[in-house]
C-alpha atoms as a printed R data frame, in Angstrom:
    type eleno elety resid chain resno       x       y       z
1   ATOM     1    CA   UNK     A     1   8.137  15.525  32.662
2   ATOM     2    CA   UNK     A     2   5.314  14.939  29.983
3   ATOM     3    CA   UNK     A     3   3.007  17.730  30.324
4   ATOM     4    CA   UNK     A     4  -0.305  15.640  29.918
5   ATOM     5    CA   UNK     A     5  -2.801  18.676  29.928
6   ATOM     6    CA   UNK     A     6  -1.089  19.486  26.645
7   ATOM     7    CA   UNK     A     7  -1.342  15.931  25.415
8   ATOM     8    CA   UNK     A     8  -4.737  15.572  26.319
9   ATOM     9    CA   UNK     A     9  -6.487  18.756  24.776
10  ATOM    10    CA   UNK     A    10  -4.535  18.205  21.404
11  ATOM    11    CA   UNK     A    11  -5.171  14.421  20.871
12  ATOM    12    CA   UNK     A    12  -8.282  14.820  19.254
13  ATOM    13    CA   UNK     A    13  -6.871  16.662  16.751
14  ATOM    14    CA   UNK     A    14  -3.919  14.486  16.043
15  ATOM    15    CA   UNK     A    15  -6.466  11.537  15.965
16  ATOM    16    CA   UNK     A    16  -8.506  13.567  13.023
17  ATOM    17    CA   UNK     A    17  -4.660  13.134  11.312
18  ATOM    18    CA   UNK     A    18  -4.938   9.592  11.991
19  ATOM    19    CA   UNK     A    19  -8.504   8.925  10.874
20  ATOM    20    CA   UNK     A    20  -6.766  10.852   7.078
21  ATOM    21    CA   UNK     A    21  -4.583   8.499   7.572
22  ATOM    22    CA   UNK     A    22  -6.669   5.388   7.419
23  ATOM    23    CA   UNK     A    23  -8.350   6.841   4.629
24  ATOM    24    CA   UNK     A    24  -5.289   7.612   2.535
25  ATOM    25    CA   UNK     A    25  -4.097   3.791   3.682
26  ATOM    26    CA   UNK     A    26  -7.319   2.483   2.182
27  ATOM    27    CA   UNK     A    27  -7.396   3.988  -1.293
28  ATOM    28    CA   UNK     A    28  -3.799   2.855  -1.873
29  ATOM    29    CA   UNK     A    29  -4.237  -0.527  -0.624
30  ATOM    30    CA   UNK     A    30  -7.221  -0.718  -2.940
31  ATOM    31    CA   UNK     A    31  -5.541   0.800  -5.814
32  ATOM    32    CA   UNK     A    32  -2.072  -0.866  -5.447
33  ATOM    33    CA   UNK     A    33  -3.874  -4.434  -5.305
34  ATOM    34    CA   UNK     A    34  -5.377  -3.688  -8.705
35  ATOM    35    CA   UNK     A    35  -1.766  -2.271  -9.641
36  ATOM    36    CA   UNK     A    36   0.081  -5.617  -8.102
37  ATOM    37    CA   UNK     A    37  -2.304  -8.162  -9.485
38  ATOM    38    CA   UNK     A    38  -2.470  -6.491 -13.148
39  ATOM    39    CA   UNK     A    39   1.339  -6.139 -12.890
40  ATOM    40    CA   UNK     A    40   1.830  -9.717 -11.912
41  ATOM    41    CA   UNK     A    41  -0.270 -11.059 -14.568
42  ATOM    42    CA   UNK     A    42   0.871  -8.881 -17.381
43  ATOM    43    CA   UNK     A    43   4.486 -10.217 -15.852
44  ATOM    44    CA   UNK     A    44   3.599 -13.863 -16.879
45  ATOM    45    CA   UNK     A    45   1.977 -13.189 -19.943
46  ATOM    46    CA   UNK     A    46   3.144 -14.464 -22.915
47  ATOM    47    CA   UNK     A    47   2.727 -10.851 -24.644
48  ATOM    48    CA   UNK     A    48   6.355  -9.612 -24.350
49  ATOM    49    CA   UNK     A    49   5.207  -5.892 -24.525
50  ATOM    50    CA   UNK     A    50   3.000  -6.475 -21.780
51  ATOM    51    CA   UNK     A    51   5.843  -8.689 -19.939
52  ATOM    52    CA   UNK     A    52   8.207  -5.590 -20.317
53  ATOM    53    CA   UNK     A    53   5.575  -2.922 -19.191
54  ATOM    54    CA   UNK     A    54   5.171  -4.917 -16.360
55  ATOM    55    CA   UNK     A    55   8.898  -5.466 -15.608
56  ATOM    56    CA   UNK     A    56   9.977  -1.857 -16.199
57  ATOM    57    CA   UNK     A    57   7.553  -0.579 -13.652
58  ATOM    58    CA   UNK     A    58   8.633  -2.947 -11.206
59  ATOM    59    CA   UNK     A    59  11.880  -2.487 -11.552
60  ATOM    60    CA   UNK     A    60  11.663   1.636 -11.729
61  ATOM    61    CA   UNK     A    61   9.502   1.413  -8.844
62  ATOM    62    CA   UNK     A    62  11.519  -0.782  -6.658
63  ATOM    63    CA   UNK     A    63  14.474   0.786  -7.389
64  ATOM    64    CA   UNK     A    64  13.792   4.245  -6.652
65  ATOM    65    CA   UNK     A    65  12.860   5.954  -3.162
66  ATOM    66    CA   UNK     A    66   9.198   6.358  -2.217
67  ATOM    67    CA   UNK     A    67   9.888  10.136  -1.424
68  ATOM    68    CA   UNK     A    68  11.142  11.320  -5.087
69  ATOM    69    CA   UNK     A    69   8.430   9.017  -6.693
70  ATOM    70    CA   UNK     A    70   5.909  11.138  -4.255
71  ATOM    71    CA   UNK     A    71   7.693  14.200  -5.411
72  ATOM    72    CA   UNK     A    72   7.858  13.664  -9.632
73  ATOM    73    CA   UNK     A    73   3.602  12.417  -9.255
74  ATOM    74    CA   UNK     A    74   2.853  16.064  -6.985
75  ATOM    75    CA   UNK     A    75   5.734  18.601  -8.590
76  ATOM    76    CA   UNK     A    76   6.067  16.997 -11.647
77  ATOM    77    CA   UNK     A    77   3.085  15.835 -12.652
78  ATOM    78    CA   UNK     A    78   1.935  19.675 -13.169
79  ATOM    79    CA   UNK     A    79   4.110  20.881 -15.256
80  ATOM    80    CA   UNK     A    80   2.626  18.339 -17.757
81  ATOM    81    CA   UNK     A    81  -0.854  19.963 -17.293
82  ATOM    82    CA   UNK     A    82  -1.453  17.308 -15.107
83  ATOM    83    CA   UNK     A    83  -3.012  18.697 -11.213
84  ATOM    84    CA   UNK     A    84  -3.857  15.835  -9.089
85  ATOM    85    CA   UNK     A    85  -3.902  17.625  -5.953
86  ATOM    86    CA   UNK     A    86  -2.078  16.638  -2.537
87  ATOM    87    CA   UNK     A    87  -4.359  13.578  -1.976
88  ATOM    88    CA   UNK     A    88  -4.750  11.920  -4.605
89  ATOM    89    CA   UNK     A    89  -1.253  12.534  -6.096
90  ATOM    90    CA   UNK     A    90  -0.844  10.855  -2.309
91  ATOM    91    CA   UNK     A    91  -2.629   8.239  -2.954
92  ATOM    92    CA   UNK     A    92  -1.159   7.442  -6.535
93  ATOM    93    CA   UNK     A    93   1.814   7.564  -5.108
94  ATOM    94    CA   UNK     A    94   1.732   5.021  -2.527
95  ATOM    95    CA   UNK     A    95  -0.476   3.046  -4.824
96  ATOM    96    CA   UNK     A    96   1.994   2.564  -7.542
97  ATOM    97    CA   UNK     A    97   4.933   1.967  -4.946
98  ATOM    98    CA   UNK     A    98   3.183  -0.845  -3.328
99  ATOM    99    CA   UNK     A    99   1.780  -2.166  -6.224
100 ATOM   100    CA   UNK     A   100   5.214  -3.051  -7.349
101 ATOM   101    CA   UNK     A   101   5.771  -4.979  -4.812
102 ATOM   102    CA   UNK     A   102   2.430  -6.531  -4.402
103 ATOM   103    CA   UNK     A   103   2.828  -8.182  -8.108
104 ATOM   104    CA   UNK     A   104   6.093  -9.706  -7.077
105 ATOM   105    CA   UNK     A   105   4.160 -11.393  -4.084
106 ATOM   106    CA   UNK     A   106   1.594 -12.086  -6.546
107 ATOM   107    CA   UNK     A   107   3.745 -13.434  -9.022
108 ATOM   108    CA   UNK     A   108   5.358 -15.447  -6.488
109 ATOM   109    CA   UNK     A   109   1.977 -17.285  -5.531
110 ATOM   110    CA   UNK     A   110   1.040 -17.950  -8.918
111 ATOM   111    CA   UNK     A   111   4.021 -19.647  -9.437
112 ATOM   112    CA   UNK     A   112   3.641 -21.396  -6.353
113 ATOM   113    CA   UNK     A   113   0.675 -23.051  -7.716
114 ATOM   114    CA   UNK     A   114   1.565 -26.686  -9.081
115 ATOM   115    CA   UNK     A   115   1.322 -26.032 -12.937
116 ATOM   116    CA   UNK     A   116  -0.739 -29.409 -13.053
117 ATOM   117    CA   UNK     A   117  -3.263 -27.626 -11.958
118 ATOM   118    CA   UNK     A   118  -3.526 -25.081 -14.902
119 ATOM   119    CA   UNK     A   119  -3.522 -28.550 -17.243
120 ATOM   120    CA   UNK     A   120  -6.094 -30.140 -15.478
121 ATOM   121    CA   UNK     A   121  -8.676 -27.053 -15.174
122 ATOM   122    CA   UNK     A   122  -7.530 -27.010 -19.637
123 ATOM   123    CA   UNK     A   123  -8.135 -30.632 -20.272
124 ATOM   124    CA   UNK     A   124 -11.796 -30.030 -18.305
125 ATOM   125    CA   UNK     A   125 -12.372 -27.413 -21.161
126 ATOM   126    CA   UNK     A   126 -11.933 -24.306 -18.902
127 ATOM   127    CA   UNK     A   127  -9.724 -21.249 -20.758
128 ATOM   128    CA   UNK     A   128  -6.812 -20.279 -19.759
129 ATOM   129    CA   UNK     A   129  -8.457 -17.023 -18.389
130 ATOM   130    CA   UNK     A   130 -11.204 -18.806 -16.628
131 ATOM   131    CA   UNK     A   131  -9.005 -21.323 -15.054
132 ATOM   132    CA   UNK     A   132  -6.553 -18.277 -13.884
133 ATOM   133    CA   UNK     A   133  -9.750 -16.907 -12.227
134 ATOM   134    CA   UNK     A   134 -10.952 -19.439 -10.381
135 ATOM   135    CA   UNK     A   135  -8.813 -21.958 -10.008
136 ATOM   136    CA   UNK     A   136  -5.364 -20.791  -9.620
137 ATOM   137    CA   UNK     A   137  -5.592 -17.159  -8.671
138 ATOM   138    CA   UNK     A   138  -7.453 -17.927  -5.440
139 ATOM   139    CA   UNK     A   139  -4.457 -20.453  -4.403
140 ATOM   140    CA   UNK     A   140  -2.461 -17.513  -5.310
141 ATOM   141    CA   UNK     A   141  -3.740 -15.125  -3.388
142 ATOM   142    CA   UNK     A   142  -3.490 -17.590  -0.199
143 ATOM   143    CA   UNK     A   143  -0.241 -18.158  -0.562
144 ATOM   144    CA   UNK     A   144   0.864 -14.490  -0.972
145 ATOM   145    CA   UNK     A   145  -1.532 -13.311   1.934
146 ATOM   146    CA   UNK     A   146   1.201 -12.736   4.529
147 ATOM   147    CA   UNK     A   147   3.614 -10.553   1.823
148 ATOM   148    CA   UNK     A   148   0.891  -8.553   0.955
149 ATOM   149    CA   UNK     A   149  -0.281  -7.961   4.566
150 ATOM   150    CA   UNK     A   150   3.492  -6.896   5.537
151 ATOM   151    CA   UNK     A   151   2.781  -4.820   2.603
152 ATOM   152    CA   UNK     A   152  -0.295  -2.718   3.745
153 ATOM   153    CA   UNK     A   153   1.751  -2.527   7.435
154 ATOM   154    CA   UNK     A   154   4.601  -1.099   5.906
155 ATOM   155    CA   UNK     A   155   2.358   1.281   3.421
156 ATOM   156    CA   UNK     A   156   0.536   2.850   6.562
157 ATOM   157    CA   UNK     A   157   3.698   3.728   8.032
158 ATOM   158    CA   UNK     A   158   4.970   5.112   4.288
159 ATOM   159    CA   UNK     A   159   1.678   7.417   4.730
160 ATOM   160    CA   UNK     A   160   3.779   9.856   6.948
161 ATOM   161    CA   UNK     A   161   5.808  10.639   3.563
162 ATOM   162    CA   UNK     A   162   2.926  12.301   2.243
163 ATOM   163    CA   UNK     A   163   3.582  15.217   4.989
164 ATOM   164    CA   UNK     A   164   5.815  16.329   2.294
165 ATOM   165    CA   UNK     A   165   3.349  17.469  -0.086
166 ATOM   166    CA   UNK     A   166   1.836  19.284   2.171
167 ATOM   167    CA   UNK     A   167  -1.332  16.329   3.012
168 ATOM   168    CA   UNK     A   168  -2.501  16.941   6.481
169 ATOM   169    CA   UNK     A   169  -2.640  13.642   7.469
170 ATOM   170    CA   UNK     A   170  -0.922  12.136  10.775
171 ATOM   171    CA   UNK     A   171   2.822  13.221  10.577
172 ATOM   172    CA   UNK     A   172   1.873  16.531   9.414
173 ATOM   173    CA   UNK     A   173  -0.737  17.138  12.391
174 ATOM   174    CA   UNK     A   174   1.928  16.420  14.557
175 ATOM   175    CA   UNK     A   175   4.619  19.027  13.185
176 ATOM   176    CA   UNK     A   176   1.761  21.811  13.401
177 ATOM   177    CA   UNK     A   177   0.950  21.269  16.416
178 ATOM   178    CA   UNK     A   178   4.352  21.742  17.766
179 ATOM   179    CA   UNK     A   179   4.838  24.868  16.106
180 ATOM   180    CA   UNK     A   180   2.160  25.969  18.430
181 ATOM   181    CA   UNK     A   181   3.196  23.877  21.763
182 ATOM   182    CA   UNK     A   182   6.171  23.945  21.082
183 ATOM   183    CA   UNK     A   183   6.172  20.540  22.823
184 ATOM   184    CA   UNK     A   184   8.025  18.356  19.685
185 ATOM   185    CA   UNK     A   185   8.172  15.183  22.187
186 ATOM   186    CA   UNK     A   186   4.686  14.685  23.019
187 ATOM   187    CA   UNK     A   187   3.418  15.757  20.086
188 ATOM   188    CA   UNK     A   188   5.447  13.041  18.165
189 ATOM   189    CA   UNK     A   189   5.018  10.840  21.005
190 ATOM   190    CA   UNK     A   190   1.075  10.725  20.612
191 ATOM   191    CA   UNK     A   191   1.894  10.114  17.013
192 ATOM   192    CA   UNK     A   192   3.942   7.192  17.465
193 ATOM   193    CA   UNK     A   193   1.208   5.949  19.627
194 ATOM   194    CA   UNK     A   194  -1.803   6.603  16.588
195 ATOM   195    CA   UNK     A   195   0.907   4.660  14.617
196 ATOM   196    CA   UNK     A   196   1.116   1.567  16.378
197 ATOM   197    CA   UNK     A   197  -2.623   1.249  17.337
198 ATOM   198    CA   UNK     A   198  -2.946   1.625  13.661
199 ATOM   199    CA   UNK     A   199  -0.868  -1.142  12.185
200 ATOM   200    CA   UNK     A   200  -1.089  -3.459  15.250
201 ATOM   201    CA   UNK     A   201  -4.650  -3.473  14.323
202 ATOM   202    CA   UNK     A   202  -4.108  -4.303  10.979
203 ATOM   203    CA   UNK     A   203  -1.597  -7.044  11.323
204 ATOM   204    CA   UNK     A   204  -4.504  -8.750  13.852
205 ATOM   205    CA   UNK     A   205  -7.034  -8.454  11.313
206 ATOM   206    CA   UNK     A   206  -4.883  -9.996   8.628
207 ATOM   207    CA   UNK     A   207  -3.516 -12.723  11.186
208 ATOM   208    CA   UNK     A   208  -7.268 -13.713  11.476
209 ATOM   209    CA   UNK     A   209  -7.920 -13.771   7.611
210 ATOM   210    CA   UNK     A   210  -4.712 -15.646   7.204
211 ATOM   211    CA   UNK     A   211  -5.961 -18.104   9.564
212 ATOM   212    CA   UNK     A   212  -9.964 -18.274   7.693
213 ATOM   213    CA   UNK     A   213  -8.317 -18.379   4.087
214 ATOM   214    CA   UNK     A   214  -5.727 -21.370   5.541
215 ATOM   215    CA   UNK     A   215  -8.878 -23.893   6.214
């Protein structure tokens, strides 16, 4: 039997995890755009330095686990002189893992573009930089919408990774708690629930942008 007088007087605090949560979901998703679209464009510049910056860190990024990359930023980082602190060596973290794949969705629009279109906006005298900005970049960015909303789904739920470096956010919360209720399956069972409110909410509000940037 669920003991719900136990589940009630501790959701408030699990929802203060959750709220952390959000917050650490927000910087990231802010960050790793900025990572993604500089990553994609760097990717299809002509500048091969650039063009192998850009590659490498997809490529190390994408083909290494979240956890150790969450690890080398918090551990590692320090021994360099270099002290982020749990949250934003959190928030790096996911940033630079989702930004990864955020430039391949990127990418992907861009190329998605018809290249006529790059010609046209050239032979009206725009740059190639102006034209990027506002006439294929936007097409882009509709065309990648849906990858880079699975993305921000998927990077909420990767937020329970930074437990691990000791960030009280949602996961964390959760595993306190039961060291004091000893109660592991409601405690992770309200958690669970935060979750899915959480991205369920977010895949509705992207559904509804999708559906705005399609007209």
């Amino acid at each position: 039997m669920l003991d719900w007088g136990t589940m009630v007087h501790y959701f408030p605090f699990l929802l203060q995890g959750a709220v952390l949560t959000l917050k650490i979901s927000i910087f990231a998703l802010i960050l790793g755009f900025i990572f993604g679209i500089s990553a994609a464009l760097f990717k299809l510049s002509k500048n091969p330095l650039l063009r192998g910056a850009a590659g490498f860190y997809i490529w190390i990024v994408r083909s290494t686990p979240l956890l150790v990359q969450l690890f080398l930023i918090y551990f590692g980082l320090p021994q360099l002189g270099i002290d982020l602190g749990s949250f934003f060596s959190g928030v790096l973290g996911l940033a630079l893992n989702t930004g990864a794949y955020n430039a391949e969705a990127i990418r992907g629009g861009i190329i998605s573009v018809p290249s006529g279109q790059m010609e046209a906006s050239r032979s009206l005298g725009m740059s190639s930089k102006l034209a990027m900005r506002r006439i294929i970049l936007p097409q882009a960015m509709r065309i990648a919408l849906p990858s880079l909303g699975n993305n921000f789904v998927i990077l909420i739920k990767d937020t329970s990774l930074v437990s691990t470096i000791t960030l009280v956010e949602l996961t964390l919360t959760a595993q306190r708690l039961i060291g004091s209720t000893y109660k592991p399956f409601e405690m992770y069972l309200m958690a669970a629930f935060l979750y899915a409110i959480l991205t369920t909410a977010t895949s509705l509000i992207l559904g509804r942008v999708e559906k705005r940037m399609a007209y």
